[in-house]
N, C-alpha and C positions, 0 to 999 in steps of 0.2 A: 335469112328472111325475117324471124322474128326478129334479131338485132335492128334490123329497122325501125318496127312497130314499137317497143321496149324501150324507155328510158334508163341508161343504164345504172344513177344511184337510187331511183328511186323505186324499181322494178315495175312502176307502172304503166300502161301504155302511153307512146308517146301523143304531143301533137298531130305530126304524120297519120297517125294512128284515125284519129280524133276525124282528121279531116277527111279521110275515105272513109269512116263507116256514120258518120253524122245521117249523110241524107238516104242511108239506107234505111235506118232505123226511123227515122221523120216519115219517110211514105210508107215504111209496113203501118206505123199510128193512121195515118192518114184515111190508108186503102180499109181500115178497120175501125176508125173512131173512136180510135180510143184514146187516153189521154198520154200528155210523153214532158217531162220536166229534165230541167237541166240548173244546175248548181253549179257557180263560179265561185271558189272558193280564196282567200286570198289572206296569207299568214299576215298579221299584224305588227307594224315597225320589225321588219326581217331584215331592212338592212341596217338599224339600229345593234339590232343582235349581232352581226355578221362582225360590224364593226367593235363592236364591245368584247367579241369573243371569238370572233374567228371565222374563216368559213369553212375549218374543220368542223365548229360547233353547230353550224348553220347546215351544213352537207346532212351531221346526227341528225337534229330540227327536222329538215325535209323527208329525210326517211324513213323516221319516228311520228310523223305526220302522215304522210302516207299509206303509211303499216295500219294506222288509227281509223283513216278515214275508208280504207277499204275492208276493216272488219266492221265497220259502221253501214254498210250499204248492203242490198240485197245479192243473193245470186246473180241476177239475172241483169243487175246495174254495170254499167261502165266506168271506171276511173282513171282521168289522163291527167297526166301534168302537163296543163297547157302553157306554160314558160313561168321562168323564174321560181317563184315562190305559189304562183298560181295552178290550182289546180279546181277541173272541171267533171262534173260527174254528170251521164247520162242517166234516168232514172226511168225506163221504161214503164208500159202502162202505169203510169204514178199520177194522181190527182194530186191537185195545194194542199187537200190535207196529210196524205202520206208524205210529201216531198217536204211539207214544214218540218213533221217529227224526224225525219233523216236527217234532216239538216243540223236540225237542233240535236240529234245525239253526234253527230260529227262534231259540231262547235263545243260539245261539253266534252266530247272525249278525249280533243285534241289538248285542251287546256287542264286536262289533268295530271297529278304531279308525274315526273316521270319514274321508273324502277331502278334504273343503274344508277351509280356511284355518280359517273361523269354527266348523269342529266340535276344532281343537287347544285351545281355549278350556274345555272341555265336560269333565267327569270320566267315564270308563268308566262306562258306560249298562249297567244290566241289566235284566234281567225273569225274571219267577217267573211258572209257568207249571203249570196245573192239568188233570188230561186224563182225560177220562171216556170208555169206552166201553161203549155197549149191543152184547152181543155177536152179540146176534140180533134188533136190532133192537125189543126188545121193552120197553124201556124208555119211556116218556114224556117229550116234549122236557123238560118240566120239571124232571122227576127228576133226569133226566141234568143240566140245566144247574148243578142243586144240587149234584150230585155234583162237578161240574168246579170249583167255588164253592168248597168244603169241601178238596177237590185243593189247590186254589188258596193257600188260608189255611195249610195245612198246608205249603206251600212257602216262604210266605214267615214261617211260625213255626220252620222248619228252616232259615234261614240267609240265604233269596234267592239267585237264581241258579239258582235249580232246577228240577227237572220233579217232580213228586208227580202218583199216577196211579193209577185204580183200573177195575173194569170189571165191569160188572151185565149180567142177560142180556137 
């Protein structure tokens, strides 16, 4: 049963995961008003890297990324890799200003140098990063996830590297 929920290189939760517990967590905010954010996260030319270096090195990348961004989030947050190189973080009762500085230690963490031998090999890793919040929870898992989507694109049409951010009620 967990092998379902569980991505298995990146030991994250999966998609699957993502999409049964989405709208539970959306109406517990709702049923309480309080605020609920969501971060689309999306590694930067990943398949430039892949092709440059492998996707043994790209496989490292993803799980060295994700080790990163889940010591970066609260307890009480969510982390899935929602396909590819993408990954989506729930950030329970979280307003735009908590959910900005998350964000932003996620993008500085990921792009720092890495420890082992075989990550000197590897060019400075970034990620661009999109952050949506319902401010009262009264948003729709969906909307929001568009919003964080759109976030997203806008981050990485401004440069990569970024955080783009917006917040609905």
């Amino acid at each position: 049963r967990a092998m379902a929920r569980i991505d298995p290189l990146t030991g994250l939760l999966n998609r699957r995961s993502m999409d049964l517990s989405l709208n539970a967590h959306f109406e517990r905010a709702r049923e309480i008003g309080h605020p609920i954010s969501l971060l689309m996260c999306d590694l930067d030319h990943f398949k430039k890297l892949n092709d440059q270096h492998g996707h043994a090195a790209g496989d490292r990348v993803l799980k060295r990324t994700a080790d990163r961004i889940a010591a970066a989030v609260r307890d009480s947050d969510m982390v899935f890799r929602y396909g590819g190189e993408e990954i989506a973080v729930l950030l329970q009762d979280c307003g735009p200003e908590t959910a900005r500085r998350i964000a932003e230690q996620i993008r500085e963490s990921v792009k720092a140098p890495g420890r082992r031998a075989a990550d000197a090999e590897l060019p400075t890793i970034t990620i661009s990063i999109g952050a949506a919040t319902s401010s009262e929870g009264q948003t729709p898992s969906r909307q929001l996830l568009g919003a964080a989507d759109d976030c997203l694109y806008k981050a990485k049409e401004g440069g990569r590297d970024r955080v783009e951010q917006t917040t609905l009620p």
